[in-house]
C-alpha positions as CSV (number, residue, x, y, z in Angstrom):
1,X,16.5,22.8,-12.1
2,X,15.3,22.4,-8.6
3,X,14.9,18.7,-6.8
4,X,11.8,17.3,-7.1
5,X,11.0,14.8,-4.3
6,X,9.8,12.5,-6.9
7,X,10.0,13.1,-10.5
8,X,7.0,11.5,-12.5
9,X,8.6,13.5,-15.4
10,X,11.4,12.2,-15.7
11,X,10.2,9.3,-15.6
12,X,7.3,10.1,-18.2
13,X,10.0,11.7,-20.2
14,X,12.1,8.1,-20.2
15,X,9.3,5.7,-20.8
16,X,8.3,8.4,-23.8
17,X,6.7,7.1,-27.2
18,X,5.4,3.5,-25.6
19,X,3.2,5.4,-23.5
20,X,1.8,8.4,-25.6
21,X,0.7,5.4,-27.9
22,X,-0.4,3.4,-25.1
23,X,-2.8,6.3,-24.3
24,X,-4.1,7.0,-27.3
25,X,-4.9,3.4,-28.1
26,X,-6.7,3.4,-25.4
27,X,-8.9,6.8,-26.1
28,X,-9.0,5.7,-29.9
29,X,-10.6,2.1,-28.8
30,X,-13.5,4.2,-26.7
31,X,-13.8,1.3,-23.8
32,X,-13.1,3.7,-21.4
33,X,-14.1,2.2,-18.3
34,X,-12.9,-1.5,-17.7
35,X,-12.0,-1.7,-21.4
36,X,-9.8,-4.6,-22.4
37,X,-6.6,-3.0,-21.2
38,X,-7.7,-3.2,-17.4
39,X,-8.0,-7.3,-18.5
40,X,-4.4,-7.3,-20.1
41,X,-3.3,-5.4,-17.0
42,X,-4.9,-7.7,-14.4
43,X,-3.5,-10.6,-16.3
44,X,-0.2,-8.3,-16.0
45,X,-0.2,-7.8,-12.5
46,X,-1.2,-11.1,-11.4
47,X,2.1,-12.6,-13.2
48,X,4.3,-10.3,-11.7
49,X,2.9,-10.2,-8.2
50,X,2.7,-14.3,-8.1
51,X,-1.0,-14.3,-7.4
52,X,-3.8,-16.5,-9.5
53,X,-6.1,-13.8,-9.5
54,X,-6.1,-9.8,-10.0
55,X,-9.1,-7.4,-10.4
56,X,-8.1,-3.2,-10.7
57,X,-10.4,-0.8,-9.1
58,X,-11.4,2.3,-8.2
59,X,-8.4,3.4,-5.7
60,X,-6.0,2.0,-2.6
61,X,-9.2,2.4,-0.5
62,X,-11.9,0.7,-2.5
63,X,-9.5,-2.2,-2.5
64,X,-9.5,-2.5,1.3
65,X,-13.1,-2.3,1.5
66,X,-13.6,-4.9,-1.0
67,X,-12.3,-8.0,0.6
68,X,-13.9,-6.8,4.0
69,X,-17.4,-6.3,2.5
70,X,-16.5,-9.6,0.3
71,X,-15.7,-11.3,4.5
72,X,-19.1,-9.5,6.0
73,X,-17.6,-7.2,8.1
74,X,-19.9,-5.1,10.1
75,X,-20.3,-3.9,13.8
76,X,-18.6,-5.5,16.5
77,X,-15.7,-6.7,14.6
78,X,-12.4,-5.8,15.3
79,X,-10.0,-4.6,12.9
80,X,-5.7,-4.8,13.8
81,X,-4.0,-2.3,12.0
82,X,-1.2,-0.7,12.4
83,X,-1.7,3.9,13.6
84,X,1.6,4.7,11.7
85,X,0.4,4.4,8.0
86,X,-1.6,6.6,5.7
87,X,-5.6,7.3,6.9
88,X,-6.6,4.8,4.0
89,X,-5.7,2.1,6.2
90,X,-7.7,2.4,9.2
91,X,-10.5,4.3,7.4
92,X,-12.4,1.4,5.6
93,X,-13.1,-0.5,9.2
94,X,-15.9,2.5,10.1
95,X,-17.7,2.4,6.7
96,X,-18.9,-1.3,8.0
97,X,-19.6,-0.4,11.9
98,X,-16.5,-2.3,12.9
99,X,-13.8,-1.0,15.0
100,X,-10.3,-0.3,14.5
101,X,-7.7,-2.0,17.1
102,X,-4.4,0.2,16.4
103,X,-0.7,-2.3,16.9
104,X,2.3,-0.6,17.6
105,X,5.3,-1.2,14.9
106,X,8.6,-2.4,15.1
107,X,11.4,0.3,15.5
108,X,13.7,-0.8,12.6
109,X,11.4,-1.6,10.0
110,X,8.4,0.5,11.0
111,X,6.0,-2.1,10.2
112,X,3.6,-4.3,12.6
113,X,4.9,-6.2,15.3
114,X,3.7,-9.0,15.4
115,X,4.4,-9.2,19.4
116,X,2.1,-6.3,20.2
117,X,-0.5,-7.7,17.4
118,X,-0.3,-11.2,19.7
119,X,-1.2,-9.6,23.0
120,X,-3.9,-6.7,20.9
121,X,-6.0,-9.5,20.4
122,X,-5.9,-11.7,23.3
123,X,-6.6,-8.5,25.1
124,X,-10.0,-8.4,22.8
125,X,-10.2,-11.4,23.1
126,X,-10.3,-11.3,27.1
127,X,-12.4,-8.0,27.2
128,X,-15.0,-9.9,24.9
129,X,-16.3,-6.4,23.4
130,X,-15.4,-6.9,19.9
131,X,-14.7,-10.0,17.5
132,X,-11.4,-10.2,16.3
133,X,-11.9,-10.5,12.5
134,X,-8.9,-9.7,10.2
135,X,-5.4,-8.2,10.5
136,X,-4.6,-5.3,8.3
137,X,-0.2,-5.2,7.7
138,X,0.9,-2.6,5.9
139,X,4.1,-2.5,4.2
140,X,5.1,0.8,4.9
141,X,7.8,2.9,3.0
142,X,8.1,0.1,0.1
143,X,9.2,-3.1,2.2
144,X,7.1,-5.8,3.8
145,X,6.2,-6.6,6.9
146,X,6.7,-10.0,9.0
147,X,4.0,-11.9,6.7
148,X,5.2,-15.2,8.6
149,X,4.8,-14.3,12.0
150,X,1.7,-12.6,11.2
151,X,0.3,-15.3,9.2
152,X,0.9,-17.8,11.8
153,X,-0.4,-15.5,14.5
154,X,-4.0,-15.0,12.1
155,X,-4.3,-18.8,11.5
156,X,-4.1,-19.1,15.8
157,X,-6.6,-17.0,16.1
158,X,-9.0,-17.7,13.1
159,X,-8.1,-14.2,11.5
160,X,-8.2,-13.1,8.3
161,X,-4.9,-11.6,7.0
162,X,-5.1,-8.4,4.2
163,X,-1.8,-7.0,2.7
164,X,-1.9,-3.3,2.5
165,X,1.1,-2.5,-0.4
166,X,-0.5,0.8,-1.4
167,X,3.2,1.6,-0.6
168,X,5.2,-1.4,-1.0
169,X,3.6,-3.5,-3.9
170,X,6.9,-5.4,-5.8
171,X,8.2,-5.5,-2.6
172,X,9.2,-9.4,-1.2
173,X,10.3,-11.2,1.8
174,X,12.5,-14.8,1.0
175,X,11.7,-14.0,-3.0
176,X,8.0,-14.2,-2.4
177,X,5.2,-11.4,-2.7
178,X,3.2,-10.7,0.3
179,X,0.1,-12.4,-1.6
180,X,2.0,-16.0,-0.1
181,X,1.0,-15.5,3.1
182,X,-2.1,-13.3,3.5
183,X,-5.5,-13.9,2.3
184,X,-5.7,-10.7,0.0
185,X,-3.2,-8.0,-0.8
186,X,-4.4,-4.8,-1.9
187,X,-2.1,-1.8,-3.5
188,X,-3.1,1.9,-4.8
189,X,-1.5,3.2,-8.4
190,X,-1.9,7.1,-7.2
191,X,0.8,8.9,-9.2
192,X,3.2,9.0,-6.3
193,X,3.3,5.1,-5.9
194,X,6.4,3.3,-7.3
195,X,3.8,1.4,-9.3
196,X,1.6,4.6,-10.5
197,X,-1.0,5.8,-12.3
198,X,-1.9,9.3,-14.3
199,X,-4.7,9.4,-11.7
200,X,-6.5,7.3,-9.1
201,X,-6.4,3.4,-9.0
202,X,-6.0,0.2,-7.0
203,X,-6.5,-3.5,-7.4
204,X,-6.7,-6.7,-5.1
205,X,-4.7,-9.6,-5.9
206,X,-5.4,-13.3,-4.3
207,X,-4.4,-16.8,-4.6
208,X,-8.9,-17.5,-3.9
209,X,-11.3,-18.0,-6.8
210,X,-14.3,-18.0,-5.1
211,X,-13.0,-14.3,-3.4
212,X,-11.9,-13.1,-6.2
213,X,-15.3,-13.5,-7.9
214,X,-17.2,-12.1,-5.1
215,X,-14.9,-8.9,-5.2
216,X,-15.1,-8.6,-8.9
217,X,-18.8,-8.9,-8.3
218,X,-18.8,-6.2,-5.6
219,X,-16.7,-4.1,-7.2
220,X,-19.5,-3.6,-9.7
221,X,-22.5,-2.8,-7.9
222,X,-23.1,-6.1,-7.0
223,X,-23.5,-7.4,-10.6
224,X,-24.4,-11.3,-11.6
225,X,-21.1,-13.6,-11.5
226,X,-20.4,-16.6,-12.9
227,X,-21.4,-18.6,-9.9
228,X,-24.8,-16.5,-9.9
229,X,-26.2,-17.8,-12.9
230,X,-25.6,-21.2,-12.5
231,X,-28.9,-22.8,-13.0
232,X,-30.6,-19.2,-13.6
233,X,-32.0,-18.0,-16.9
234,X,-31.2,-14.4,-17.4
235,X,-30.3,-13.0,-21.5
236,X,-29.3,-9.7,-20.3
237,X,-26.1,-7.7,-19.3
238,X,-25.0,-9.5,-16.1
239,X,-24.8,-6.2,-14.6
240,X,-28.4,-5.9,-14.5
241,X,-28.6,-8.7,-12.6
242,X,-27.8,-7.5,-8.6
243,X,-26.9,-10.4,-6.9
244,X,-25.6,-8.2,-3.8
245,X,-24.9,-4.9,-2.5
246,X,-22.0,-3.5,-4.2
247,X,-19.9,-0.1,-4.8
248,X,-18.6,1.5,-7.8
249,X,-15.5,0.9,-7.9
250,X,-14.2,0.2,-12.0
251,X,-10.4,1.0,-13.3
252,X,-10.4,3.5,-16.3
253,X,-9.0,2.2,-19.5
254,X,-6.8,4.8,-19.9
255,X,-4.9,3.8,-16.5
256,X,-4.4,0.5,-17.1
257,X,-3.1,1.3,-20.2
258,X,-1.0,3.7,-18.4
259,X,0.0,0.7,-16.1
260,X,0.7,-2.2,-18.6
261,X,3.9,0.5,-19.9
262,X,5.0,1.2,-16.4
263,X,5.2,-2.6,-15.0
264,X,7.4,-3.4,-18.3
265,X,10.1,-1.1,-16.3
266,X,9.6,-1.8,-12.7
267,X,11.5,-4.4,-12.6
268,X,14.3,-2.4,-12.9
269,X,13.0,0.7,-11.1
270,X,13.2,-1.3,-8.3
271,X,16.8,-1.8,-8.7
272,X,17.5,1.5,-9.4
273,X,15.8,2.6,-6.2
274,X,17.3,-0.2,-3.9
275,X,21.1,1.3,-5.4
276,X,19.9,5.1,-4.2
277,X,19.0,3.5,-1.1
278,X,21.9,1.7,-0.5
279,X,23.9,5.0,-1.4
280,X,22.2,6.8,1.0
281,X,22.5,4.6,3.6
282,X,26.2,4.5,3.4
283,X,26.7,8.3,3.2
284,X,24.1,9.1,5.5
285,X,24.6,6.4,8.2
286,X,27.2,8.7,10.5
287,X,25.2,11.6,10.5
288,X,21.7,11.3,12.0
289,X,20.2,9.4,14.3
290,X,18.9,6.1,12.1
291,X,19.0,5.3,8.5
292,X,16.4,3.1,7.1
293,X,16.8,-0.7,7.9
294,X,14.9,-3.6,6.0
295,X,13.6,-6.8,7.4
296,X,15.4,-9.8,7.0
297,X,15.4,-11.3,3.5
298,X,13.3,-8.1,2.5
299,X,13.2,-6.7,-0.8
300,X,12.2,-3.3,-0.4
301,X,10.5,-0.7,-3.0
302,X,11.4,2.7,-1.6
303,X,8.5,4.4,-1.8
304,X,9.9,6.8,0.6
305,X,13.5,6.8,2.0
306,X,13.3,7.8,5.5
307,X,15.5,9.0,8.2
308,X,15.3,9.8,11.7
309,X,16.3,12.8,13.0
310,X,16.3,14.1,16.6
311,X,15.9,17.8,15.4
312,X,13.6,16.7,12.2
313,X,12.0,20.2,12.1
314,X,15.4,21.9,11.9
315,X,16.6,20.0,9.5
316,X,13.5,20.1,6.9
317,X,14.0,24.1,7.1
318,X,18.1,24.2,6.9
319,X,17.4,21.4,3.3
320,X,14.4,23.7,2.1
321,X,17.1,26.3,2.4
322,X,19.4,24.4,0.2
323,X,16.4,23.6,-2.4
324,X,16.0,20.3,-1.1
325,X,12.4,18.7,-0.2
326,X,11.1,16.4,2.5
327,X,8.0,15.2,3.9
328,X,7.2,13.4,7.3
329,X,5.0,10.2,7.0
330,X,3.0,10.6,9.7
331,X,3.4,13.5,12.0
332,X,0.4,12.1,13.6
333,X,-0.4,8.8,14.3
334,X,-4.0,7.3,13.4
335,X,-4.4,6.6,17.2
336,X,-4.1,10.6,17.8
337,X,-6.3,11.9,15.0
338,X,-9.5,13.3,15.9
339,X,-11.3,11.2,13.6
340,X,-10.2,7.5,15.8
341,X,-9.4,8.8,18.9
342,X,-12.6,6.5,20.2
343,X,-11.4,3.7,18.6
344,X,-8.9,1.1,20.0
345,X,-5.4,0.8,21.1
346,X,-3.6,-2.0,22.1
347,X,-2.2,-3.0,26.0
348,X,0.8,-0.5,27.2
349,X,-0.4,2.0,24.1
350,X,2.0,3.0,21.2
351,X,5.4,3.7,22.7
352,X,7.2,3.6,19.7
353,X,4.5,4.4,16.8
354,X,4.5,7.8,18.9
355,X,8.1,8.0,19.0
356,X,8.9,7.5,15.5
357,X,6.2,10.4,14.6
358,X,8.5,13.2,15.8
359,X,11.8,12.1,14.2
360,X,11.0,10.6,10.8
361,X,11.7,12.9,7.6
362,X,11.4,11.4,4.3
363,X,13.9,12.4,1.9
364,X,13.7,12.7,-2.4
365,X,13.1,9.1,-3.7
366,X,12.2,8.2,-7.0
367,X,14.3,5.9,-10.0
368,X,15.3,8.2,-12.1
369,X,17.0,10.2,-9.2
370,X,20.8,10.8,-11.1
371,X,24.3,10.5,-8.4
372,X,25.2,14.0,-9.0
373,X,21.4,15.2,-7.8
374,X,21.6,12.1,-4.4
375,X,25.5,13.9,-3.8
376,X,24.2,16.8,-3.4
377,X,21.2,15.6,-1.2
378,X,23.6,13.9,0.9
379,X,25.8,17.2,1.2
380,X,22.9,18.9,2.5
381,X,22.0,16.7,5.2
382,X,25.7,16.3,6.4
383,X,25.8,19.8,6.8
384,X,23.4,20.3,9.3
385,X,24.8,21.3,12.5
């Protein structure tokens, strides 16, 4: 059987009867769209990622836009993300006429540093184009990024602080979840997530009532909340009732029901992929140029296990030939695609963003990833030459 470079299978093929009947609960109940499994699963998530509030939606994306439509983003505002991450992250600023700003990352843990986030927005600040409006960290490759520093730098400068775990939601820093420190954290459940789907999600988790009800208003079409009809007659549906301009942005039944059977085993998924990592890392730390370190008092999720190497294209073709797979995450920056090469970049540009792009390779990662299938992963990267 060939490597697969993550193995929802095996995993469907472990979690087994629980989720067929999960499923076709779910389909048998006929709430298909936010049926009372998305509630069980938002009351779910909420406890595990130590936030007092949780709504699913439509995808990782939608829940980035959420909290920035929820904040009245729009043109002129600057957005601080990081360029190395996934499009999703940077994409949402230009749907509201705001501008990304793109921070360079720290070299060990690949994530923001919070350095060149400091001197990104004084330089906005000093230029006086743009409004500095909210800080976008993204825990890239499962682990988290300096939520202290960051959140201490954001409350300087009046900032507004989102937690992008699309990639590293479960992950923690000191035994806490990123939701401590920032104002929002959003994740995505797309299949390929440690925490996935059997299709498209996301949700938004924070520690703010009043937010969390706007979002959950937002998220559908701008429906009638709680707050809405206080001292307002109205008999109908709420979601008649448009208190705003909204999106459509609802998690399927089906999913969450998907999702309440894979957070009863994350818990120990996440073990199970920190012991892969931690084999890895001690077979593979002679024999290129960097294995994966974590941050300080980090907790990492491995959603990708990633290496540097100086010949990285060479050694993606000489594993392919021994029937092992890799990806790189990202052979180009945000800063370098087409797409945002107008917007943003912070003073003395992305030295090491641009460095990491041509050496990272990301090799198989998934739980269910057996020693005798990780020795002979290893064998094949030690014999490059």
């Amino acid at each position: 059987m060939s490597i697969q470079f993550i193995d929802l299978q095996a995993q469907r093929r472990r979690i087994g009867e629980p989720m067929t009947r999960a499923i076709l609960e779910a389909v048998e109940g006929g709430a298909w769209v936010m049926g009372p499994q998305v509630r069980q699963f938002e009351s779910d998530l909420a406890a595990f990622g130590q936030a007092r509030h949780a709504l699913g939606c439509a995808n990782g994306t939608d829940a980035l836009a959420l909290p920035l439509m929820a904040w009245g983003v729009g043109p002129g505002d600057a957005i601080f993300c990081p360029s190395f991450t996934f499009a999703a992250t940077g994409e949402v600023a230009p749907w509201f006429g705001a501008e990304d700003v793109f921070v360079d990352i720290d070299p060990v843990t690949y994530n923001m540093d919070p350095a060149h986030l400091e001197a990104s927005i004084e330089a906005v600040k000093a230029e006086g184009r743009l409004t500095p409006k909210v800080v976008i960290a993204v825990d890239l490759f499962g682990q988290p990024a300096d939520y202290p520093k960051i959140r201490e730098i954001c409350d300087r400068h009046g900032l507004k602080l989102i937690a992008d775990t699309a990639q590293g939601f479960g992950c923690t820093l000191h035994g806490k979840h990123p939701v401590h420190w920032a104002d929002i954290a959003t994740t995505s459940f797309f299949p390929a997530k440690p925490l996935g789907c059997y299709g498209d999600g996301g949700a938004v988790l924070t520690h703010d009532a009043e937010l969390a009800e706007l979002m959950d208003s937002i998220r559908v079409h701008g429906k009638a909340v709680g707050s809405d009809l206080e001292g307002r007659t109205f008999e109908h549906d709420p979601k008649y009732l448009n208190m705003r301009v909204g999106m459509n942005s609802r998690l399927d039944t089906i999913q969450a029901a998907v999702l309440i059977e894979k957070l009863k085993v994350f818990a120990g998924e996440i073990e199970a992929r920190n012991r892969i990592a931690g084999r890895y890392n001690d077979a593979l730390r002679d024999h290129v140029a960097a294995v994966p370190g974590v941050i300080d008092g980090g907790i990492s999720v491995w959603a990708q296990y990633t290496i540097e190497h100086p010949e990285r294209d060479r050694l993606a073709a000489h594993l392919k030939a021994q029937g092992v797979p890799t990806a790189v995450y990202y052979p180009i920056p945000m800063h370098q695609q087409p797409a945002y090469a107008h917007h943003s970049v912070g003073p003395q540009g992305l030295a090491v963003t641009e460095a990491k792009s041509r050496v990272v390779i990301s090799l198989p990662m998934h739980a269910d990833l057996d020693e005798a299938t990780q020795d002979q992963i290893i064998a094949a990267v030690r014999s490059f030459a």
